[in-house]
N, C-alpha and C positions, 0 to 999 in steps of 0.2 A: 597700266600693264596687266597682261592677262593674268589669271593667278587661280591655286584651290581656294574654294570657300567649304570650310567647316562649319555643318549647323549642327547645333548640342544643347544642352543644358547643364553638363556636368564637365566640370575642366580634371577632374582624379582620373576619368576614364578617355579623356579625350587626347591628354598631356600624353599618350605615347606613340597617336600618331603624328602628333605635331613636333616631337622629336624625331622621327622617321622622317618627316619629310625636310626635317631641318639638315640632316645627314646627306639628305641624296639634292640639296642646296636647292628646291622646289619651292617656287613662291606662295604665301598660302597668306590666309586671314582665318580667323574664326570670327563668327557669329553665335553668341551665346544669347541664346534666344529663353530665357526666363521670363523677360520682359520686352516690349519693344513696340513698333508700328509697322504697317502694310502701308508700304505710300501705292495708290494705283495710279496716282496723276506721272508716274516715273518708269523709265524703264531697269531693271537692276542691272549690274554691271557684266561686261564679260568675263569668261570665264568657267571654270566646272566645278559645280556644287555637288557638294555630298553630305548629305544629312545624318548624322549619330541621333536625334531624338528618340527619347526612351520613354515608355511606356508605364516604367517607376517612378517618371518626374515628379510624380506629387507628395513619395517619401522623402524631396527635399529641398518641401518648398517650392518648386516650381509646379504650383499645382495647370495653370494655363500656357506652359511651354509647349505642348503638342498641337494645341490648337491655335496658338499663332503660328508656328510650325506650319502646322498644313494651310495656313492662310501667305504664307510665303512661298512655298513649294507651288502652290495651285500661280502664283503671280511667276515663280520663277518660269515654270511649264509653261503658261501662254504667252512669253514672250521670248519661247522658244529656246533656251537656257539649256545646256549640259547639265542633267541634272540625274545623280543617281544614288537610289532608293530615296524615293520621290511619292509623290502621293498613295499612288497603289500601297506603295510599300509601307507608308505610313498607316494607310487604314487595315491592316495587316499586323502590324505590329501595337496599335491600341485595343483589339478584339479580337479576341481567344475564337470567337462565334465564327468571323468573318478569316479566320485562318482555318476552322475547320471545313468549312464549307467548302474552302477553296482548296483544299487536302482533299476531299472526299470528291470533286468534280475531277479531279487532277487523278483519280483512282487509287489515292492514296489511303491508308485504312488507319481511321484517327479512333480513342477512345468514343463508347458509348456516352452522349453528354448531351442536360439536360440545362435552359437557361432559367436563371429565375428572380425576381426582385421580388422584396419582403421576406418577412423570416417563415410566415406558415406558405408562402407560394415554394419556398426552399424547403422545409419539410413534404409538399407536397410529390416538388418533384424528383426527390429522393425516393418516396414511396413509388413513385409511376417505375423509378427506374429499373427498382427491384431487385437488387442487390444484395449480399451479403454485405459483402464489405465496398465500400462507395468511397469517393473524396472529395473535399469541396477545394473549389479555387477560384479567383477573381478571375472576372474577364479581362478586367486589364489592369494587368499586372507588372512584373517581373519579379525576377531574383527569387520568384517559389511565395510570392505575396499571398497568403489567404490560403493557403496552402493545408490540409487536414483531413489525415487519416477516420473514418470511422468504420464500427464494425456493427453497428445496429443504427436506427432510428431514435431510439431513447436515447441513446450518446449525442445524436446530432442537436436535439430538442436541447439539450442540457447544456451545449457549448453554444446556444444562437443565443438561452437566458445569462452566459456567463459573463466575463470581462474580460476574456480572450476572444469574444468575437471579433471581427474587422469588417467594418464596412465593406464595402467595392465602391473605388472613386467614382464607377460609373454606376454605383446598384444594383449593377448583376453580378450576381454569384452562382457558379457553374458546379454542377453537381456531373461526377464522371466519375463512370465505374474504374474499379480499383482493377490496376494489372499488375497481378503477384508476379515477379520475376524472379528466376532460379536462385541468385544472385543479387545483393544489395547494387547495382548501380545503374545508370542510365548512358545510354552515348550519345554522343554531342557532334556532328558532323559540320565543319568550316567550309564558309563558300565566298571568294573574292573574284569578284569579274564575273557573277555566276557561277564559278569553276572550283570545283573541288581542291580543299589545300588539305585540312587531312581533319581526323576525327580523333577525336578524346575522350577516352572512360571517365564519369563521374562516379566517384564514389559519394552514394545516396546511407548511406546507415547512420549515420548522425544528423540526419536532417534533410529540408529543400531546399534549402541554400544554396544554388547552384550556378551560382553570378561567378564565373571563372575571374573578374577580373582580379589585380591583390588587392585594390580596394573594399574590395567587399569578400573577399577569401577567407574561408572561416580556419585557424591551426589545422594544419596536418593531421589526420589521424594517425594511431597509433594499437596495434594490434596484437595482443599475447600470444606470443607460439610457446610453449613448454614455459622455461626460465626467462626465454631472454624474449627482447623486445624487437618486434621490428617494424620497420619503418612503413606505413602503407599513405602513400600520395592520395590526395583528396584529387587529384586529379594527374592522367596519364593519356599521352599520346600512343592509338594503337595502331595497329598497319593492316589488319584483317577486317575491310570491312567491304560489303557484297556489293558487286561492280554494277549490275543491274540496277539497285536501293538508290546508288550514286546516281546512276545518271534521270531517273526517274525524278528526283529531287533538282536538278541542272535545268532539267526542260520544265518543272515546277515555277523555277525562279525565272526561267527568260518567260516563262507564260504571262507570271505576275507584274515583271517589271520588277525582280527586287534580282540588285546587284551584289549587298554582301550582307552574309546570313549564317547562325550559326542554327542547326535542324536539331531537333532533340528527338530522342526513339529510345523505346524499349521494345523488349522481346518477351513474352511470355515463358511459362513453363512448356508450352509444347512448339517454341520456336517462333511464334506468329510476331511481327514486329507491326507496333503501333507506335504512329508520329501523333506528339500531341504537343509542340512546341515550335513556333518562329520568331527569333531574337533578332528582329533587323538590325540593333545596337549593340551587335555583338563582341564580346571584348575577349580579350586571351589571358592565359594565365603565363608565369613569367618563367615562371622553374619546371613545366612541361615543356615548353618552347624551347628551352636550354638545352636539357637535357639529349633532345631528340634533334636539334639546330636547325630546328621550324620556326618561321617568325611570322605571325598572322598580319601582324600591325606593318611590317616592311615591306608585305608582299600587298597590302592594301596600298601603301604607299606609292609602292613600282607602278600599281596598276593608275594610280590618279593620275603620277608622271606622264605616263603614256595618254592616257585620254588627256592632258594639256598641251604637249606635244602635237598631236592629233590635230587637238583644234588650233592650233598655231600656222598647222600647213595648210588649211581649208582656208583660214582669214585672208 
């Protein structure tokens, strides 16, 4: 029987859409791909696949789940497989490098960024970048991985001799100038089918930690007005976001071949909005989604529904 195939590495962030699909009585399997084989002597099964592999696999232990990954995607592709966010999309979501380039052909205006492996080729190209204030982060990353403010050179030297520095799983470490925005936070714009579902304020003032999902959701903050306390969401669903920015990023994602996506931006002090983030693995948060009666994970689901469907009437 025909069915979804989920590829993943992580079942905390996986289990909600495999509850969605369990709702709307869709037949599915997961493949948790931490470990495993490529048979080439076979053909895979029918059906439509859709990959969740993430880019942070290797903060949990699955340090070689992307690259069997892409050795699966590339088997499911030539033999012609429903398959979506699929290799492109994968080599997209392992390199920060390879998402800017492909922002910047696309006209899109990403942070100034420098690559670098070794700790004095990173102070090097710190100094090239020339910067006041600068920030380092892995190239492949997630969840804000390697993530770090500095305000000089001498800071950076001091944190590459300390025991807070972190590797990069892959050795690059990305130096990109710093964009002071008005306001602590960053927005997060959702994409299912390609197609815009809606966009969420992150509140950035406690940190990078900007993994929406609850798995990895850091407490709520909380913020002093006069006496009394009130309540400010680590994360909020807004509804003012520039209809242009949208579809510029829609025909981004059908360029690439990446079917669901969650875009990060910020806006400067004088309004200039820079993308410097593509989460093909993108997860929602539970108590934004509520609140506002948006469901990222069900409306992904709707969408697999239909491309099985689809392919049922074609067979």
């Amino acid at each position: 029987m025909s069915k979804i195939y989920v590829i993943h590495e992580n079942d905390e962030w996986t289990i909600h859409l495999t509850k969605r699909l369990e709702e709307l009585k869709v037949p599915y399997e997961v493949w948790h791909l931490d470990e495993g084989i490529v048979d080439l002597t076979v053909a895979p099964p029918e059906g439509v696949f859709y990959s969740r592999m993430s880019a942070s696999s290797h903060t949990r232990n699955h340090r070689y789940a992307p690259e069997l990954t892409a050795g699966v995607l590339a088997w499911l592709e030539f033999h012609g497989r429903a398959v979506f966010n699929g290799t492109s999309a994968l080599s997209l979501e392992l390199s920060k490098i390879n998402q800017y380039l492909a922002l910047e052909k696309a006209g899109i205006r990403t942070p100034k960024t420098i690559g670098a492996v070794g700790k004095e080729q990173v102070i090097k190209a710190a100094e090239k970048l020339g910067k006041a204030s600068f920030i380092t982060k892995h190239n492949r990353a997630g969840k804000g991985l390697g993530v770090q403010l500095f305000h000089s050179i001498d800071a950076l030297k001091a944190y590459l001799k300390s025991e807070l520095y972190e590797e990069p799983v892959d050795g690059i470490t990305l130096i990109q100038e710093y964009i002071k925005a008005p306001e602590s936070f960053i927005t997060r714009a959702e994409f299912v089918g390609g197609k815009f579902v809606y966009a969420v304020k992150v509140d950035t003032s406690n940190g990078f930690e900007l993994c929406p999902a609850d798995a990895c959701q850091i407490d709520d903050l909380f913020c002093p007005v006069g006496e009394q306390v009130e309540e400010k969401p680590k994360f909020e669903i807004i509804h003012e976001v520039d209809s242009e920015q949208i579809a510029q990023y829609e025909a981004f994602l059908q360029t690439n071949k990446i079917t669901v996506a969650g875009i990060e931006f910020i806006s400067d002090e004088n309004g200039s909005v820079y993308t410097y983030d593509i989460n093909t693995n993108t997860n929602y948060n539970s108590d934004a989604e509520a609140k506002e009666g948006k469901y990222g994970m069900l409306e992904l689901a709707k969408f697999l529904e239909k491309a099985l469907e689809a392919q049922k009437l074609t067979v």
